[in-house]
N, C-alpha and C positions, 0 to 999 in steps of 0.2 A: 569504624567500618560502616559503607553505605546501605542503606536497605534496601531491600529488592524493588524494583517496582518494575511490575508485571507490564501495564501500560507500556513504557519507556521499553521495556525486550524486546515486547512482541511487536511492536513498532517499529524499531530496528531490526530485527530478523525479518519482516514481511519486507523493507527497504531491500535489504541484500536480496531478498529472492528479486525481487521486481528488477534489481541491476541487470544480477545474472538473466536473467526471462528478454530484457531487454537485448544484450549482447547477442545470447544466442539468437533472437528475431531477425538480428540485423545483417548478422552472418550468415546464418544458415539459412534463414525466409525468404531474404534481402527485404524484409518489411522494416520503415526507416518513419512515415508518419504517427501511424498509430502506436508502435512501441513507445515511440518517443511523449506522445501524449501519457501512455501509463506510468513513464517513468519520472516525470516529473509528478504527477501525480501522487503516482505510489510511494515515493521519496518523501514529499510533504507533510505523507501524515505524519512520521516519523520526528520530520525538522519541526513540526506545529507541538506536539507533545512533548518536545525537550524545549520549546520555547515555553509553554505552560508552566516548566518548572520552575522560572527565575519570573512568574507573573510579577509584577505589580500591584497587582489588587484580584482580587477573586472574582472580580467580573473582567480581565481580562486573563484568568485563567479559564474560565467558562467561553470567553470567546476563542482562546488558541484550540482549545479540546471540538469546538464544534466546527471550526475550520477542519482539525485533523478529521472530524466524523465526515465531513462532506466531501474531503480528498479520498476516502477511504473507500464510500460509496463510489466517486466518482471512476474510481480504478476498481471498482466492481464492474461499472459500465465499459470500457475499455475491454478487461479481461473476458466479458460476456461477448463483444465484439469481435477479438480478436478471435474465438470460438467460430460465432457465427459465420466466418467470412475466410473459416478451414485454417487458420494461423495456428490453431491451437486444437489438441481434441480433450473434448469436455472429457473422455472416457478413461487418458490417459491419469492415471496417479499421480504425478506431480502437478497435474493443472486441477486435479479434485483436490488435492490437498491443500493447493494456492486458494479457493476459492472457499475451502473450510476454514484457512486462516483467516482471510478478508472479512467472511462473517463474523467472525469469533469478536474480530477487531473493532467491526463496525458495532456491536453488541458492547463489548466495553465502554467505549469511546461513549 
C-alpha cells in the first residue's frame, strides 16, 4: 500500500478546483484569457510535484517542488486578478476557501 503524501493530494485537489473555476469563468463570465492563464498555471503545480516524484537526483527534485512553488504563487496572482477586475468575489466561500488552499500550498511547497 502507498503512503499518503499530503503534497501530491492537495496539489491534485487545488488542480480540480482551478478546472472547475476555469469552466465555470468561461461559461458563465465568458472570461476566456485570464482563466486560461490560471489554469494552466494552477494545473502545473500539481504536474511539477508528481514529476518531483520520479526525480533523478535530489537536486532536481528541489528544482520540480520550486517550479510547483512558483506556479502556485503565480495562480495566487491570477486568482487575486480575477477578484480585482469583479470575475470573482473575494467575499464569496468558495473563492476564500480557494485562496486558503493556495496559501496552505504555497506554505508546503
Amino acid at each position: 500500500m502507498k503512503e499518503k503524501n499530503e503534497v501530491v493530494e492537495k496539489s491534485f485537489a487545488f488542480a480540480v478546483r482551478i478546472v472547475k473555476l476555469s469552466q465555470f469563468l468561461q461559461k458563465e463570465k465568458k472570461e476566456y484569457v485570464l482563466s486560461k492563464q490560471l489554469l494552466r498555471s494552477g494545473t502545473s503545480v500539481g504536474a511539477n510535484v508528481n514529476e518531483a516524484q520520479a526525480a533523478q537526483s535530489k537536486k532536481d527534485f528541489i528544482a520540480k517542488l520550486s517550479i510547483s512553488s512558483k506556479e502556485a504563487r503565480e495562480s495566487k496572482y491570477w486568482i487575486d486578478l480575477l477578484i480585482a477586475s469583479d470575475y470573482l468575489d473575494a467575499s464569496a466561500d468558495h473563492v476564500h476557501s480557494l485562496l486558503e488552499e493556495n496559501i496552505a500550498l504555497v506554505k508546503l511547497l
